[in-house]
N, CA, C and O atoms as a GROMACS GRO file, in nm:
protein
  476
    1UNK      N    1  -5.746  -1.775  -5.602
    1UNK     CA    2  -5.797  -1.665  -5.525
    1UNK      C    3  -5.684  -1.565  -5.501
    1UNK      O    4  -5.573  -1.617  -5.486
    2UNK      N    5  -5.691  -1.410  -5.494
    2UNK     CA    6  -5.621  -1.333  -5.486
    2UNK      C    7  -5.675  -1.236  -5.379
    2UNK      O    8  -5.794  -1.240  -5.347
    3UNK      N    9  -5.565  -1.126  -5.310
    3UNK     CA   10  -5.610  -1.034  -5.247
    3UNK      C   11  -5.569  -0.912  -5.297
    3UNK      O   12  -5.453  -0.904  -5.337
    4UNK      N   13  -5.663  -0.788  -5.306
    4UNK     CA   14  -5.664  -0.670  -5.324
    4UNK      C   15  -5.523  -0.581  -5.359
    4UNK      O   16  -5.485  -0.498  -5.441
    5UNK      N   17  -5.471  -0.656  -5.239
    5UNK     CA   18  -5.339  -0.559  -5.240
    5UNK      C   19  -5.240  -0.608  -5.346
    5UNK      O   20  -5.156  -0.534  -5.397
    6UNK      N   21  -5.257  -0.768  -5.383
    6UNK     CA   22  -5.125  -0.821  -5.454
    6UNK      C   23  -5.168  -0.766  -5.583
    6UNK      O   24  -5.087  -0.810  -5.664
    7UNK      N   25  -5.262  -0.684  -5.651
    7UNK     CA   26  -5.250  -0.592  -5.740
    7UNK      C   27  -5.176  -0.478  -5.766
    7UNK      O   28  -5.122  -0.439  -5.869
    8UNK      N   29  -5.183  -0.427  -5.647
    8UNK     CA   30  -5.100  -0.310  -5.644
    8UNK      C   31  -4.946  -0.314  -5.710
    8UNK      O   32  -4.875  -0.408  -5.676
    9UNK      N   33  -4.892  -0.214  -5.804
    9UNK     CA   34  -4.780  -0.196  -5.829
    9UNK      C   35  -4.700  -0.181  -5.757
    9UNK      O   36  -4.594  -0.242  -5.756
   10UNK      N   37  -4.743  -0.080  -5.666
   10UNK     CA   38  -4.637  -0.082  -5.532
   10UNK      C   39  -4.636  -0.177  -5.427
   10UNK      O   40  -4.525  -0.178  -5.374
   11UNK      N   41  -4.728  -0.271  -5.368
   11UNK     CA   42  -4.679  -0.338  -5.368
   11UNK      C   43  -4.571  -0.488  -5.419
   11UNK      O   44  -4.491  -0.557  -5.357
   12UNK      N   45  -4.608  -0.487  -5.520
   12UNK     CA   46  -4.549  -0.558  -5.646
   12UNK      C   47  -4.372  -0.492  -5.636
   12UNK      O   48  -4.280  -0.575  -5.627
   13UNK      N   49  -4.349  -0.385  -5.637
   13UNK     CA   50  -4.259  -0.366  -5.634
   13UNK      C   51  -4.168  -0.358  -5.488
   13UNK      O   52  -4.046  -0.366  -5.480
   14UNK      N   53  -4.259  -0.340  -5.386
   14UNK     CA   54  -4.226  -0.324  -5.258
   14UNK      C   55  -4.168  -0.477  -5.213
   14UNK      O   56  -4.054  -0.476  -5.166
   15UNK      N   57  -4.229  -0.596  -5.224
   15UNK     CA   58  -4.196  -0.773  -5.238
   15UNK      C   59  -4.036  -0.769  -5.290
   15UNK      O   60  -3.944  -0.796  -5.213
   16UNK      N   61  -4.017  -0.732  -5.425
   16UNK     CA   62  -3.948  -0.745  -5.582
   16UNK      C   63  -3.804  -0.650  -5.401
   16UNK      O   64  -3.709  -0.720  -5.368
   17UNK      N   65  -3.813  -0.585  -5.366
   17UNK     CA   66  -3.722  -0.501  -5.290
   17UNK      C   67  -3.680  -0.621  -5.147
   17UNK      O   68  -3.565  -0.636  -5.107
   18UNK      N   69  -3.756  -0.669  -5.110
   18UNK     CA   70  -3.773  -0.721  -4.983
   18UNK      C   71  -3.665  -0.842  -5.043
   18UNK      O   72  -3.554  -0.870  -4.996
   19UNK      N   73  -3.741  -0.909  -5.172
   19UNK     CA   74  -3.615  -1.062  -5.195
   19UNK      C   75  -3.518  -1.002  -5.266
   19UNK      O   76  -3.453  -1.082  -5.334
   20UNK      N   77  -3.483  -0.880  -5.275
   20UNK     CA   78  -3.340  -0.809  -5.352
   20UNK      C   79  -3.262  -0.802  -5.189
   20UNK      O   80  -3.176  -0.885  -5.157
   21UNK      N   81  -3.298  -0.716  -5.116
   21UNK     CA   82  -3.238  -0.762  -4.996
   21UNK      C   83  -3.189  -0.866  -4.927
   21UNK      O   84  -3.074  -0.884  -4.886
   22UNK      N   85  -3.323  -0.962  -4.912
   22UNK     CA   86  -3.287  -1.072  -4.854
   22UNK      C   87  -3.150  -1.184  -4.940
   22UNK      O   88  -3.080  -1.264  -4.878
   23UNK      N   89  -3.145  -1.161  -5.077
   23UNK     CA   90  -3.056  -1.226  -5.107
   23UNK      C   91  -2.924  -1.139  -5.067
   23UNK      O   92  -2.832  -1.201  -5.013
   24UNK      N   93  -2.909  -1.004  -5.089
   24UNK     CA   94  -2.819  -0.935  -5.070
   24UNK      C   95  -2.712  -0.966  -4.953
   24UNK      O   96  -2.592  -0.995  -4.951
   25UNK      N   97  -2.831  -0.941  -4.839
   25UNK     CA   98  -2.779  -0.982  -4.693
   25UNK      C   99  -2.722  -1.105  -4.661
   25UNK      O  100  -2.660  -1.098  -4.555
   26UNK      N  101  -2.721  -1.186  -4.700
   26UNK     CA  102  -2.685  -1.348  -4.770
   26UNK      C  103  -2.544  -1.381  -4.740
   26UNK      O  104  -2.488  -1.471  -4.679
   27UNK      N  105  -2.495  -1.237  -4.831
   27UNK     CA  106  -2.313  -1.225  -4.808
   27UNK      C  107  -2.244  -1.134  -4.678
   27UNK      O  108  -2.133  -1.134  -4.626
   28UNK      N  109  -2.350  -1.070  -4.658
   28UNK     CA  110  -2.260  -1.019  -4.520
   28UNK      C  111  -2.199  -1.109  -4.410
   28UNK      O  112  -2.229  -1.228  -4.394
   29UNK      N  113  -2.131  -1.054  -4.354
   29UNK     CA  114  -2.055  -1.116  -4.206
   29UNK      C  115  -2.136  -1.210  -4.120
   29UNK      O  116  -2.244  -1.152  -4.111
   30UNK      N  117  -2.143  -1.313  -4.058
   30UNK     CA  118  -2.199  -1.364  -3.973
   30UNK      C  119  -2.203  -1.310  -3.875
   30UNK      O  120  -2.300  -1.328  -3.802
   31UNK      N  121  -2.103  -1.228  -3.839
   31UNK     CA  122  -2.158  -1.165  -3.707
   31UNK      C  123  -2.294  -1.035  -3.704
   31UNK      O  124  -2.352  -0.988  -3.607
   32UNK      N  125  -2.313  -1.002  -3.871
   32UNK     CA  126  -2.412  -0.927  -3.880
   32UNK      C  127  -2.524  -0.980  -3.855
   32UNK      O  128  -2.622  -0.914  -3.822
   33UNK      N  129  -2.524  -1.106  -3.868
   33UNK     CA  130  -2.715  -1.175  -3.877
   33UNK      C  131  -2.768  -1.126  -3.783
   33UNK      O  132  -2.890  -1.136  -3.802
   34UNK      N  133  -2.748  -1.077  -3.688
   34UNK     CA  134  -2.857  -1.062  -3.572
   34UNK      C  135  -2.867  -0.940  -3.561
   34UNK      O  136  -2.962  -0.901  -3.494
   35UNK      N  137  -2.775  -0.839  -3.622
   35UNK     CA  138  -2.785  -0.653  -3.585
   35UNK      C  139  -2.807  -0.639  -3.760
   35UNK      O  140  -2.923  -0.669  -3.790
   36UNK      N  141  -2.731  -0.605  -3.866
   36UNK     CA  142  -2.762  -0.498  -3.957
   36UNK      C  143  -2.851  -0.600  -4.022
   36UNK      O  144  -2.974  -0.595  -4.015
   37UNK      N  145  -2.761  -0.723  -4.104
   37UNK     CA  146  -2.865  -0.801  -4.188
   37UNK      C  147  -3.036  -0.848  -4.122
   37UNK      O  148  -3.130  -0.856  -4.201
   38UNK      N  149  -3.052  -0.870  -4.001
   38UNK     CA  150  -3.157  -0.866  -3.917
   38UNK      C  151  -3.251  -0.720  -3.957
   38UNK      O  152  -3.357  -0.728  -4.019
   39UNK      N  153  -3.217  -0.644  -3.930
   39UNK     CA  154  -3.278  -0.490  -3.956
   39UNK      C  155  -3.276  -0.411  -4.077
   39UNK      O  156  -3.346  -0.311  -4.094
   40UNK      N  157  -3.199  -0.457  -4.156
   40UNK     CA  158  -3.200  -0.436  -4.316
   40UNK      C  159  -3.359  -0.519  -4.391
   40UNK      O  160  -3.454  -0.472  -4.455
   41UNK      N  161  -3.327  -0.648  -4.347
   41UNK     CA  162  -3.464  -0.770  -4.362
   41UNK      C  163  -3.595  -0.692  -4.322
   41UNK      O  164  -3.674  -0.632  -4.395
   42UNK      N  165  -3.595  -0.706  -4.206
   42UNK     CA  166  -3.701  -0.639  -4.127
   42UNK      C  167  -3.747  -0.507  -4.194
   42UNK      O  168  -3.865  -0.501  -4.226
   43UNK      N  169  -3.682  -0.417  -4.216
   43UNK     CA  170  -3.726  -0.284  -4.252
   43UNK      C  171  -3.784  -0.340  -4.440
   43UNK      O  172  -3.885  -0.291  -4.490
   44UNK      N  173  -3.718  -0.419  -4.496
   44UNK     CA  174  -3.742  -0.442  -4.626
   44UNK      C  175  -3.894  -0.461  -4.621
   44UNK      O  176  -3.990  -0.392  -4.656
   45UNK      N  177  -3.878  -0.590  -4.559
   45UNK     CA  178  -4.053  -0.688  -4.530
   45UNK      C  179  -4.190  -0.615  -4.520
   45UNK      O  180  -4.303  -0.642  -4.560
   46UNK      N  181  -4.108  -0.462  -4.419
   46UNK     CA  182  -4.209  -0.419  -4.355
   46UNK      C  183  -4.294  -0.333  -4.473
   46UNK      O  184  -4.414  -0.319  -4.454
   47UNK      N  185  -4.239  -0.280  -4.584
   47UNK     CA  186  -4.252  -0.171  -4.655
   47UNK      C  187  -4.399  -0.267  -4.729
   47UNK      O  188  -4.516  -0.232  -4.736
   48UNK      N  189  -4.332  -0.398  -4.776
   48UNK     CA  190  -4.450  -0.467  -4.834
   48UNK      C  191  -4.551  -0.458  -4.769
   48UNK      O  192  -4.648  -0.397  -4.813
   49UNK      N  193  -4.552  -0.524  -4.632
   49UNK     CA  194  -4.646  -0.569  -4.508
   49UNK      C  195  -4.722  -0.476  -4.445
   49UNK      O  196  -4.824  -0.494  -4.378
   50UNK      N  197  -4.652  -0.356  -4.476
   50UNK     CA  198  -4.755  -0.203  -4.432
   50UNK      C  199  -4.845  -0.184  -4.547
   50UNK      O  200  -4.965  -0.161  -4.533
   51UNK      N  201  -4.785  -0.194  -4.664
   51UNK     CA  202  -4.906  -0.168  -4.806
   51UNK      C  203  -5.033  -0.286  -4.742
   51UNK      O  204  -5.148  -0.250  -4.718
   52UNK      N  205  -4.982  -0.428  -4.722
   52UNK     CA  206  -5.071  -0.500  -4.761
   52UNK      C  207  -5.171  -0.469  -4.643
   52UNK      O  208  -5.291  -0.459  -4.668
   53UNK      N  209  -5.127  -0.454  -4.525
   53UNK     CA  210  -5.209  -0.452  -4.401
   53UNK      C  211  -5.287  -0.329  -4.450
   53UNK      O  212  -5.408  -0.350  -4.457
   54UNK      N  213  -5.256  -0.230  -4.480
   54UNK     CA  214  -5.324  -0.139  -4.453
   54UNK      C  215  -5.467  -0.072  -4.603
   54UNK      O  216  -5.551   0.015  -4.625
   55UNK      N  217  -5.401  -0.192  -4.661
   55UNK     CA  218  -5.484  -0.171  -4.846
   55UNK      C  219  -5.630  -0.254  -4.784
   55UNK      O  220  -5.737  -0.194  -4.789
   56UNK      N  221  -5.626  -0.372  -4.735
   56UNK     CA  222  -5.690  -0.481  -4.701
   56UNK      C  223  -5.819  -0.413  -4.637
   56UNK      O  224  -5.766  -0.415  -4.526
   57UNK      N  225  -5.927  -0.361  -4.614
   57UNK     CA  226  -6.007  -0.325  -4.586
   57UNK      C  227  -6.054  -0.192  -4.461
   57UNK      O  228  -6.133  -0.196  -4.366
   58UNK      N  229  -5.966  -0.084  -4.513
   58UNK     CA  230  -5.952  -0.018  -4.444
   58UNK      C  231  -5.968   0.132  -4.487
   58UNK      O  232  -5.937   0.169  -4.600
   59UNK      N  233  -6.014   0.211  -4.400
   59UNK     CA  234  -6.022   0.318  -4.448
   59UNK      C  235  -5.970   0.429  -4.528
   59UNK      O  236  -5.849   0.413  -4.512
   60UNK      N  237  -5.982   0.521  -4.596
   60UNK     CA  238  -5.867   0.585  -4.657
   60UNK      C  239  -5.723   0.642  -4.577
   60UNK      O  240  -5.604   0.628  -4.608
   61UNK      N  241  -5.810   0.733  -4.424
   61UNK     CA  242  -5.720   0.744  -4.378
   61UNK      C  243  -5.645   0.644  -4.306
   61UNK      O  244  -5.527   0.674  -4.290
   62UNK      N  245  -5.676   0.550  -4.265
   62UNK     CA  246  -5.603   0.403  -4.229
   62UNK      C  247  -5.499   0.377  -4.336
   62UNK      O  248  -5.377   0.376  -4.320
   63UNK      N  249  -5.534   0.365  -4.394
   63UNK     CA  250  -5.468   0.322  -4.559
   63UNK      C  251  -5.352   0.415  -4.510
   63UNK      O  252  -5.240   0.372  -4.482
   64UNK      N  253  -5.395   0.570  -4.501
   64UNK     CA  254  -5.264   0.644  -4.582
   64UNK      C  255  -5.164   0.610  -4.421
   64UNK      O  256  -5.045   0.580  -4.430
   65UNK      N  257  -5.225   0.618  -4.297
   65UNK     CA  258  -5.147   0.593  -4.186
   65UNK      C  259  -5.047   0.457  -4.228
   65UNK      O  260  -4.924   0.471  -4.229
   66UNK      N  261  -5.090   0.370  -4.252
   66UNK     CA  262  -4.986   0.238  -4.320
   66UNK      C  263  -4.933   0.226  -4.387
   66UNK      O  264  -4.853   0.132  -4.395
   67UNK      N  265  -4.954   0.342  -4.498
   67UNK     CA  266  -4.840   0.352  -4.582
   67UNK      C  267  -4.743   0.487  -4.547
   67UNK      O  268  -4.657   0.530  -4.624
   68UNK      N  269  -4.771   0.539  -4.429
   68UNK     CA  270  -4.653   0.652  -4.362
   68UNK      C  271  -4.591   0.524  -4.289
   68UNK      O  272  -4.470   0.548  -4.297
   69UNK      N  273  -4.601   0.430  -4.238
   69UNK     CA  274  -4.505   0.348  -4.192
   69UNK      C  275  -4.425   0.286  -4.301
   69UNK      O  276  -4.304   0.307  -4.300
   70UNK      N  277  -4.489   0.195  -4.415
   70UNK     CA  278  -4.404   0.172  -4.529
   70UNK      C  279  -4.315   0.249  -4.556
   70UNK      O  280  -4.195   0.219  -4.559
   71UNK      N  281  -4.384   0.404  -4.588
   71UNK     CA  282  -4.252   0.517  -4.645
   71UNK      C  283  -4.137   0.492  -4.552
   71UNK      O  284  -4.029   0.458  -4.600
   72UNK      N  285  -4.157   0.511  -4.387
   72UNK     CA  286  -4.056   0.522  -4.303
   72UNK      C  287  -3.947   0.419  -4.317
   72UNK      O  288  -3.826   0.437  -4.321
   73UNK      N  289  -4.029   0.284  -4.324
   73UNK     CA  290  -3.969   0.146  -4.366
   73UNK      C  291  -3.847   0.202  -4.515
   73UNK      O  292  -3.725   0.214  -4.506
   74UNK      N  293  -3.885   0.211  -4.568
   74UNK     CA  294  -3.855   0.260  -4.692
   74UNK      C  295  -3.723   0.337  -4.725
   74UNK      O  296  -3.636   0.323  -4.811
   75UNK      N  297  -3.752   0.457  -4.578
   75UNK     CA  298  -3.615   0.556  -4.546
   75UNK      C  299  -3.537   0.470  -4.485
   75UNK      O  300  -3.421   0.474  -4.527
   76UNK      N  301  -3.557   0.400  -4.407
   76UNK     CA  302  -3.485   0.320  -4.299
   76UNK      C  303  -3.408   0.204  -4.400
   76UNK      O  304  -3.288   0.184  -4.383
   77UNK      N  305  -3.473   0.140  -4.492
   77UNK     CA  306  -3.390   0.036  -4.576
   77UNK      C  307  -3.275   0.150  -4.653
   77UNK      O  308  -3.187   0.097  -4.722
   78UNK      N  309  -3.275   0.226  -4.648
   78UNK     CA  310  -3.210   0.346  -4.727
   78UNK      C  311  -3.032   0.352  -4.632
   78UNK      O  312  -2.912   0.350  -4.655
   79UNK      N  313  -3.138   0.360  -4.510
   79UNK     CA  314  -3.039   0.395  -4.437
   79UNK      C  315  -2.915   0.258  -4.383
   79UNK      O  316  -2.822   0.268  -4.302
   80UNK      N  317  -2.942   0.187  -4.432
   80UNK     CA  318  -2.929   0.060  -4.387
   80UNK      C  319  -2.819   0.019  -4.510
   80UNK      O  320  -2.714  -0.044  -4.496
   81UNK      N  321  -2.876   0.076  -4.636
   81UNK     CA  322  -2.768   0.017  -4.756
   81UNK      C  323  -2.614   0.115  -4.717
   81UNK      O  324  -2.495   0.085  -4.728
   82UNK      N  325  -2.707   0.288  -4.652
   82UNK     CA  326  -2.535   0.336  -4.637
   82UNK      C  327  -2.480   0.261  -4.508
   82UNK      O  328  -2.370   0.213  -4.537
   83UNK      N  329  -2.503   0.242  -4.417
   83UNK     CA  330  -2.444   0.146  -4.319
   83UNK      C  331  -2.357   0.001  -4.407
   83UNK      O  332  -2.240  -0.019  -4.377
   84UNK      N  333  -2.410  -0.069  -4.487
   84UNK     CA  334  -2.342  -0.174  -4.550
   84UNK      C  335  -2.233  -0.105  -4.659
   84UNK      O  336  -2.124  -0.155  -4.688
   85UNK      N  337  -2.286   0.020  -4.713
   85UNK     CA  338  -2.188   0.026  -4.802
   85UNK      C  339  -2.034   0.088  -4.721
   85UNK      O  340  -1.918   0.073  -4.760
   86UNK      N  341  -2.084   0.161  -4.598
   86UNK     CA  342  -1.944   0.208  -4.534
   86UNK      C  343  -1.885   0.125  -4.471
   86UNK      O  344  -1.769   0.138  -4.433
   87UNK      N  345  -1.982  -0.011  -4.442
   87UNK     CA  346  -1.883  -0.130  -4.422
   87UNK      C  347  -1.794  -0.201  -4.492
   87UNK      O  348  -1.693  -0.264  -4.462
   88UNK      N  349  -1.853  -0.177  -4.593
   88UNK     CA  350  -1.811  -0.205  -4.711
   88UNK      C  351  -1.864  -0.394  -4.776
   88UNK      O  352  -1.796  -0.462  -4.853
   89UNK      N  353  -1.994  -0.432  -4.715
   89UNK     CA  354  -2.036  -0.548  -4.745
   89UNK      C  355  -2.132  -0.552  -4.869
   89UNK      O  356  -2.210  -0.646  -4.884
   90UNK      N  357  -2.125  -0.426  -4.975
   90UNK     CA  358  -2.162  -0.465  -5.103
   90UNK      C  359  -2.114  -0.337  -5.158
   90UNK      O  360  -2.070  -0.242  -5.093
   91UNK      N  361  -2.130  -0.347  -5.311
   91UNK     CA  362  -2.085  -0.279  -5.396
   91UNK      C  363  -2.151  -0.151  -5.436
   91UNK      O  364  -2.272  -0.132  -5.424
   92UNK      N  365  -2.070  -0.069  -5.482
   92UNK     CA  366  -2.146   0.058  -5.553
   92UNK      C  367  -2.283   0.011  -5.646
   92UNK      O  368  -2.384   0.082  -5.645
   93UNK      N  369  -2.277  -0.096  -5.714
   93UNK     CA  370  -2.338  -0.146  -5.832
   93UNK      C  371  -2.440  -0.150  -5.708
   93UNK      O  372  -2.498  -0.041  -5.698
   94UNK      N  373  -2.472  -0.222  -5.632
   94UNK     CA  374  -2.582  -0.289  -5.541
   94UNK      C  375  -2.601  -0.230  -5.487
   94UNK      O  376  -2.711  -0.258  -5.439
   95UNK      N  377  -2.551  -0.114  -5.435
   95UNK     CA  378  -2.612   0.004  -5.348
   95UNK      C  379  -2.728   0.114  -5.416
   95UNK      O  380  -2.826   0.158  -5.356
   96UNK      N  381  -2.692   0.143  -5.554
   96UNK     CA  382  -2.710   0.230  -5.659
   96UNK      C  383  -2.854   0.156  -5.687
   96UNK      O  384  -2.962   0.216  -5.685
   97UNK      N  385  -2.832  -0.043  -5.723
   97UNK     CA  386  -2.962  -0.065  -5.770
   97UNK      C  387  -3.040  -0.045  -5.651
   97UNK      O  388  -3.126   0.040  -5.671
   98UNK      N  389  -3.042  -0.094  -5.527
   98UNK     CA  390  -3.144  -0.099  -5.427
   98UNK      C  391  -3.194   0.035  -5.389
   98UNK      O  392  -3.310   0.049  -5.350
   99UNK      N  393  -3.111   0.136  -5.398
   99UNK     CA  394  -3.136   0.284  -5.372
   99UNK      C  395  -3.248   0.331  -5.487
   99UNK      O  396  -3.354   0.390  -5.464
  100UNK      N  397  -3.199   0.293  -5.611
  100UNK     CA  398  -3.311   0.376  -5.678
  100UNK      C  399  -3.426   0.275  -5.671
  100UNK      O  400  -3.532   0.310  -5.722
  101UNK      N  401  -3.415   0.127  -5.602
  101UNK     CA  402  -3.547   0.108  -5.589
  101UNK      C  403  -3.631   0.160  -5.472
  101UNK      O  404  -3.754   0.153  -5.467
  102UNK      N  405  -3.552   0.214  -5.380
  102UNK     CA  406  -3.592   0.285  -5.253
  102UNK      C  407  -3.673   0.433  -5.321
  102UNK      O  408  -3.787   0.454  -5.280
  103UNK      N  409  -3.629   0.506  -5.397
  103UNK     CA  410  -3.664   0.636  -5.480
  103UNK      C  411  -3.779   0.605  -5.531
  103UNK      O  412  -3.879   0.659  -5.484
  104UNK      N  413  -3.788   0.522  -5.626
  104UNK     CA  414  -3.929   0.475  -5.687
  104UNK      C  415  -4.024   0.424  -5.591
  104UNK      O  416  -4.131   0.485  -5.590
  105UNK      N  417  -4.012   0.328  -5.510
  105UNK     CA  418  -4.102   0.371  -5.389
  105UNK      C  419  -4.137   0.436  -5.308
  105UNK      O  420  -4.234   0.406  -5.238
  106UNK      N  421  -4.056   0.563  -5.291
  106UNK     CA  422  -4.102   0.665  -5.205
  106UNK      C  423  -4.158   0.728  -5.303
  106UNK      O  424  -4.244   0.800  -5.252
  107UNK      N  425  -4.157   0.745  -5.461
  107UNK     CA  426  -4.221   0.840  -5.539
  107UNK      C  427  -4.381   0.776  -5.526
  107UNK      O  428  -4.486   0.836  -5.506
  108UNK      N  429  -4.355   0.633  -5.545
  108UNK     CA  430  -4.527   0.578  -5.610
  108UNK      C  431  -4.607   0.559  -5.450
  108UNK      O  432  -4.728   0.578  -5.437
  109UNK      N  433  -4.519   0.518  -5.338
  109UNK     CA  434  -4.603   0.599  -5.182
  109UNK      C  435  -4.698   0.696  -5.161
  109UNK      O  436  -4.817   0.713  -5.132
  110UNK      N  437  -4.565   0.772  -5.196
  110UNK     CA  438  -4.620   0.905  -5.170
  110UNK      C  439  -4.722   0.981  -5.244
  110UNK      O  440  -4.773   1.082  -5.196
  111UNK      N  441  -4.756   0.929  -5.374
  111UNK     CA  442  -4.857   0.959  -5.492
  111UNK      C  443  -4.958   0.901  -5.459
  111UNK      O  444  -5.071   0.944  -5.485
  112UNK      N  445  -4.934   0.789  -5.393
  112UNK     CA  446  -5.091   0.650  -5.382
  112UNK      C  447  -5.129   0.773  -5.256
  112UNK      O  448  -5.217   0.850  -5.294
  113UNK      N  449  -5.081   0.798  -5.127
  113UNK     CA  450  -5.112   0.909  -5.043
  113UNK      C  451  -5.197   1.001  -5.056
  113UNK      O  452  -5.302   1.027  -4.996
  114UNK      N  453  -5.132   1.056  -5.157
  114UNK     CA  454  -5.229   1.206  -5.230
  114UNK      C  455  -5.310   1.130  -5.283
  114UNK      O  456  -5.408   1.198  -5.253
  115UNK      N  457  -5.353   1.047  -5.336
  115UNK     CA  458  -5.449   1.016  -5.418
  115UNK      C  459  -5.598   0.972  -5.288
  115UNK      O  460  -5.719   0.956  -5.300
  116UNK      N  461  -5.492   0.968  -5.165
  116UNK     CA  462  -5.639   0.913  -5.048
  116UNK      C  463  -5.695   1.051  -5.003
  116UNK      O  464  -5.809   1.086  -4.972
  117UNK      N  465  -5.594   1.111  -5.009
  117UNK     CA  466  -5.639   1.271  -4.927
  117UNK      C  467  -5.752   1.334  -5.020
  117UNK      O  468  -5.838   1.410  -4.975
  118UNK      N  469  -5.745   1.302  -5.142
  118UNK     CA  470  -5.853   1.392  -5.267
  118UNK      C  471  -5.963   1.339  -5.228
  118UNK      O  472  -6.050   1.425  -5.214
  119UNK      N  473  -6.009   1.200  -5.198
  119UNK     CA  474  -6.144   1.129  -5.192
  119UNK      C  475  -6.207   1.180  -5.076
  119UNK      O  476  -6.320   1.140  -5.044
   0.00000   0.00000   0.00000
């Protein structure tokens, strides 16, 4: 049995972001677990967890309201890799990949969006 949303590409790709993080955060400081790696996680999770909540039987404009929280989620994991990278708890290489996965989800967001407003 499957649900609606685990079709979605974006979400598919929104998950694929959430366990790129969660391993990421892995290596930071212990004293981070409870402030950045905590809120890096969280903002990741959420980007999925807003698609899925809000795909799941809900109206268009419902829909697009849950995925303006994803997007935000989305900016916020953004903001979160420059916080680690000026800490310096990962690399250019790992900043660069998670960022342009942040880009591609704000592109395919923001398209699934427009596509609720036309109906």
């Amino acid at each position: 049995m499957s649900f609606k949303f685990e079709k979605l590409i974006v979400w598919q790709k929104a998950a694929d972001l959430s366990e790129k993080v969660s391993e990421l955060v892995k290596k930071f400081p212990k004293d981070e677990m409870y402030i950045l790696s905590s809120q890096f996680k969280r903002a990741a999770d959420s980007i999925s967890l807003d698609i899925a909540e809000g795909y799941t039987g809900q109206s268009n404009a419902e829909f697009s309201r849950f995925l303006g929280y994803a997007l935000r989620s989305d900016i916020e994991v953004v903001g979160c890799l420059h916080l680690a990278s000026g800490r310096k708890y990962i690399s250019a290489e790992e900043f660069q990949e998670l960022y342009n996965c942040c880009e591609e989800l704000l592109v395919m967001i923001n398209a699934l969006r427009r596509t609720l407003t036309r109906e």
